[in-house]
N, C-alpha and C positions, 0 to 999 in steps of 0.2 A: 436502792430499791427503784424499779420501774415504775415509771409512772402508769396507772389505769385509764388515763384520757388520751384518746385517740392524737395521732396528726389532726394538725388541719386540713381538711382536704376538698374544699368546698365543691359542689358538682359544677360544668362549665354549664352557662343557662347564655340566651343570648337574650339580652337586658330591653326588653322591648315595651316599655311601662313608662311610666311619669318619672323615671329616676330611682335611682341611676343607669347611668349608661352604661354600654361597654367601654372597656380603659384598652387603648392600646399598649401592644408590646414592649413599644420603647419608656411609656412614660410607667408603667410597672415595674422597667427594669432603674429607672431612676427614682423609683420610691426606695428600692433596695440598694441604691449605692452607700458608702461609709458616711454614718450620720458624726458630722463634726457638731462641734460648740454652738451655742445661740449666738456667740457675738465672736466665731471666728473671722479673720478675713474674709475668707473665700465664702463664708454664709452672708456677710454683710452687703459684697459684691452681690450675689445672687437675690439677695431683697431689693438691691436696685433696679436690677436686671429685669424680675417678676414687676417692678410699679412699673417701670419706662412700656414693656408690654402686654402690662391692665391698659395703659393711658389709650392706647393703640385699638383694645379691645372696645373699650368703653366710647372712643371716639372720642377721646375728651384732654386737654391741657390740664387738667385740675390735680395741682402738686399734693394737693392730698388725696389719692390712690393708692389701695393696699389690700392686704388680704389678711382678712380680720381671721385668727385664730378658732374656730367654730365653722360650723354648717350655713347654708345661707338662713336658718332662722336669727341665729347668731349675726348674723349680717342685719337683719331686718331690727332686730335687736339696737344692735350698733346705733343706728340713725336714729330710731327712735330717743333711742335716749340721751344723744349727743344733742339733739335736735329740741327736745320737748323738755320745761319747768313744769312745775306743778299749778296747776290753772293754766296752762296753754293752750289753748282754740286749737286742736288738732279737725280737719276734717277726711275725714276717712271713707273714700268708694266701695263701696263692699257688691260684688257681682261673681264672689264664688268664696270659697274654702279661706282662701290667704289674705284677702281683703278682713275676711274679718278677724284672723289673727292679727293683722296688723293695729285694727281697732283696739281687740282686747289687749295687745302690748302698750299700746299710747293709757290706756285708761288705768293700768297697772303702775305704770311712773306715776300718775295723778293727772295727766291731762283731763281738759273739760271734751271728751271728745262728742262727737256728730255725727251719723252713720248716713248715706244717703243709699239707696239700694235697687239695685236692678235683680231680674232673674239669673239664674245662674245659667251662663250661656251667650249671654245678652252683655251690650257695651253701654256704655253712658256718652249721652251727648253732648255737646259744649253748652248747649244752653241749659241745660238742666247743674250743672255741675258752678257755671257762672251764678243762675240765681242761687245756689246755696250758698257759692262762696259770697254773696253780696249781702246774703241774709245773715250769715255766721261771722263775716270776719272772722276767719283762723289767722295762724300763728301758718300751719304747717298742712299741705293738705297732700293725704297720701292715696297713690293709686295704684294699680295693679297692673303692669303692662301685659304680662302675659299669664293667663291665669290659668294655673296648673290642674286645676279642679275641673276646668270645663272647656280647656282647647280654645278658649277665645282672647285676643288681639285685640287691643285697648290701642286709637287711635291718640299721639300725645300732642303734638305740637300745639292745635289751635287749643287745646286746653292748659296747656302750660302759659300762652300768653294771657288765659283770664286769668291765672291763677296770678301769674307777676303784674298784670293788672291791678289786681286787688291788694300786692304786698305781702304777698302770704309767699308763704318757701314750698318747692314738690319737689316729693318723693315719692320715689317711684322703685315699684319689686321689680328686679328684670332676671328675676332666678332662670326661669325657662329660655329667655330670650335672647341672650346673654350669649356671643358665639353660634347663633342658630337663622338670626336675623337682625336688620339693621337696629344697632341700640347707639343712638348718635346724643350723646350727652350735652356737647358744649350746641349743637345743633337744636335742638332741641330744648335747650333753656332748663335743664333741672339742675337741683340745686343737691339732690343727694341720690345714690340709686343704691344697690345692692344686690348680687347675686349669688352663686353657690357654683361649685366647682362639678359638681355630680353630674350635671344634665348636659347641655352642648358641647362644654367644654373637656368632657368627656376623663375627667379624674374624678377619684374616687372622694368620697363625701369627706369633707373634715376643712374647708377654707371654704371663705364667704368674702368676694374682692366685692370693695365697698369703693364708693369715689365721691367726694363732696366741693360745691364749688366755693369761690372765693366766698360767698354770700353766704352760705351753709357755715364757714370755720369764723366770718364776722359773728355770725347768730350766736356760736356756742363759746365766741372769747368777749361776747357780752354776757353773758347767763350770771345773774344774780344767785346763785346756788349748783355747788357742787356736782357734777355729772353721779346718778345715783348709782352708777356700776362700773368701782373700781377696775375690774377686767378688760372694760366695754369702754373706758374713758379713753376718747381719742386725742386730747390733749395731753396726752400720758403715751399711751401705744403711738402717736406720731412719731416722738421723741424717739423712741427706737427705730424706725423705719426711716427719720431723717437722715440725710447723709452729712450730716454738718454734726449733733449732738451723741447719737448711737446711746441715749440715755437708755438703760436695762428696764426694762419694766416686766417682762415674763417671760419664759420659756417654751419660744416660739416651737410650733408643729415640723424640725427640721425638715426629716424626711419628703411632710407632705409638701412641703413648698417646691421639694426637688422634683415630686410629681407635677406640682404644677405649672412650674419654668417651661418640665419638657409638654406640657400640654399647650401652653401658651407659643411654644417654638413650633408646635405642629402645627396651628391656626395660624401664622405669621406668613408660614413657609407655602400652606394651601391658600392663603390669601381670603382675607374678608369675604370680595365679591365671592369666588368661587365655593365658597363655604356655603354660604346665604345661598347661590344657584343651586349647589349640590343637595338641600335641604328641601327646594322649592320641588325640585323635579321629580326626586324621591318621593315627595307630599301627593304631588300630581299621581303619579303611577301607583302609588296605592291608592288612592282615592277612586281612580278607574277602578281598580280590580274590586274593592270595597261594595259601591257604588254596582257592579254588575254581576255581584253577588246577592242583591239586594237588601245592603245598610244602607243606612241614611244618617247623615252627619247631625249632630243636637247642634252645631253652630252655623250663624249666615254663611254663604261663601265668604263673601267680603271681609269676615271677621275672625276668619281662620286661621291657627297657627300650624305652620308646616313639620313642627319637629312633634305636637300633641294634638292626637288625632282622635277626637271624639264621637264616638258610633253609639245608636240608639240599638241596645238588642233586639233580634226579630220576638216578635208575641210566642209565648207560648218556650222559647229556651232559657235555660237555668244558665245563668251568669257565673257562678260559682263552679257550675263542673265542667263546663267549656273550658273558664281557666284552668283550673286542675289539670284538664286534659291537654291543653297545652303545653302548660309544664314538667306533667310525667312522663307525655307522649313524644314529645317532641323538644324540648327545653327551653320552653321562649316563654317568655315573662311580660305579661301585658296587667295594665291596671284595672281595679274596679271604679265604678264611679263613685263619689264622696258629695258627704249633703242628701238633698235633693233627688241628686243623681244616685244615689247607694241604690244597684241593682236593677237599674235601667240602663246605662252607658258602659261601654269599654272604651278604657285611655291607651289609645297604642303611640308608643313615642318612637320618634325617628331622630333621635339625637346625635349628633358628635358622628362618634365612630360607629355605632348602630346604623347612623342611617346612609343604609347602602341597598344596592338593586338588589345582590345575593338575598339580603334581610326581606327586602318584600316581598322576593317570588316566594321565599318559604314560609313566611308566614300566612301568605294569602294562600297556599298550600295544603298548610298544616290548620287553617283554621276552614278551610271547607274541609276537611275531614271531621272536623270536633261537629262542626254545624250540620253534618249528615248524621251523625251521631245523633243529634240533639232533637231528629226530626225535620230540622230543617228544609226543606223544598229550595233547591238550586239548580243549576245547570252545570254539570260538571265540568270541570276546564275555567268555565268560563271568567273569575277573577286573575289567575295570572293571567289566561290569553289576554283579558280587555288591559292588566298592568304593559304587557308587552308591548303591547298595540303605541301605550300609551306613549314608553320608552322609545318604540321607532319613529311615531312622531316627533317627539322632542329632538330627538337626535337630527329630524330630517332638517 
């Protein structure tokens, strides 16, 4: 008997939101090669292969590097509870959406957590972040590099050294950042990070590459009690990912890992810097057309990420059928704002493989269309010309 549920046949949308990105061709065609064994040779090789070019990714020496089976919540997951006993001083920055998940996860193991809080939008200074930490003594204090919620870029270094000042361990989300802009680990002094495979790195969602330093795997091979998430225990999941023990522990995402070897071979091949430049420029040239279309960005300049680009809607346009029209109209996939922001902001992302010139002449295209629609008062042309403009400068 035939089945009554359709193919799969999802419509092509060009992925232009907070995540996920667009996948390229080739790392698609390597989700679908023949999935072998969890602990074939040729799978074990290729778990090597993916740490040696995390370490690469992450800028970091740290032999524990991996890609934790899950999303990057799953990742944020991970540390947390490698990281935190129950009464542990976690202190937690919270300045958008993910900041405070990360809170409610530490407080869910049983941590004693601490929220410290700025607007969403807005970054935290070194002195303000030092007197908590001087006030609280944490164990663990976590912060948000890139926050998906509101486009804004969380400055680390000089706070990572209060933070090793005080003796407490950082960790740090770098889900957005992760492949998009400099994320310098051993540079930078963190002791655990975690990201998600969706967004710069431009595979499809389902791995969360995680990296902890010597200092982070002393913390959890001191822990007087049990890691509370068999799945999530990395003194467990190491064991398999080691190249010395290949101890079974579960039944890794083959396929997806084979996506993300080839994603991580794509980033290798285009090179760090040029990655981060190609992000930058992209960022700039929509910005102009944006900008002379009359939006205005919810974040400082200084504080901006290039790959989540955060616009204040004009007064008087419906948020909701702009994107619609987007979408049915044209097929590009931009976010709504979250928090605070629900129904003031659009998140338009220029991640990985998305962010390209073709993506932003048409979207700054297709979105003065929806914004005439909407009422909107513009000058027609004038966002791609001022993106072009912007383009032949860069180029000059």
């Amino acid at each position: 008997m035939s089945s009554s549920f359709p193919h799969v046949q999802p419509p092509r949308r060009v992925l232009m939101g907070p995540g996920p990105s667009d996948v390229a061709p080739q790392v698609l065609a390597a989700l679908a090669a023949p999935t072998v064994g969890h602990l074939d040779p040729y799978f074990l090789n290729l778990m090597d292969e993916v740490q040696q070019m995390l370490r690469t990714a992450f800028q970091t020496k740290n032999k524990l590097t991996l890609a934790v089976s899950g999303t990057g919540s799953a990742g944020m997951e991970a540390c947390v509870v490698n990281l935190v006993e129950p009464g542990d001083k976690v202190l937690v920055c919270v300045n958008g959406v993910f900041g405070g998940r990360m809170a409610d996860v530490a407080a869910r193991y049983g941590a004693d957590v601490k929220t410290i809080e700025r607007p969403f939008g807005e970054v935290f200074s070194t002195e303000e972040i030092q007197k908590a930490v001087e006030e609280f003594q944490p164990k663990v204090v976590g912060i948000v590099h890139a926050e998906t919620s509101t486009g804004a870029l969380q400055p680390i270094p000089e706070i990572s050294k209060v933070v090793h000042d005080a003796g407490a361990l950082l960790l740090m989300d770098c889900v957005t950042s992760l492949g998009g802009l400099p994320v310098e680990i051993d540079k930078w002094n963190v002791d655990a990070a975690y990201s998600g495979t969706q967004k710069c790195l431009s595979c499809p969602p389902g791995l969360a590459p995680v990296t902890f330093s010597d200092r982070a795997v002393a913390a959890m091979e001191a822990r007087s009690t049990k890691v509370a998430s068999w799945y999530l225990d990395m003194t467990m999941v190491r064991n398999y990912w080691s190249d010395q023990s290949r101890a079974y522990h579960h039944t890794a995402p083959i396929n997806m890992n084979y996506g993300l070897h080839q994603a991580l071979r794509d980033l290798l091949e285009e090179g760090l810097e040029n990655r981060f430049a190609r992000h930058q420029r992209n960022h700039q040239a929509l910005r102009s057309g944006l900008e002379a279309m009359g939006l205005k960005y919810t974040v400082a300049e200084e504080y901006r990420l290039p790959m989540l680009n955060a616009v204040t809607i004009p007064d008087g346009v419906d948020d909701k059928a702009v994107r619609g029209q987007l979408l049915n109209d044209f097929g590009i996939e931009i976010g709504r704002g979250l928090g605070p922001m629900a129904g003031k902001t659009w998140r338009i992302g220029l991640m990985g493989e998305a962010c390209t010139q073709r993506n932003v002449l048409l979207f700054l295209a297709a979105l003065e269309s929806c914004l005439q629609s909407a009422g909107h008062h513009l000058t027609p042309g004038a966002g791609v010309g001022a993106a072009n403009q912007a383009y032949s400068n860069l180029s000059a």
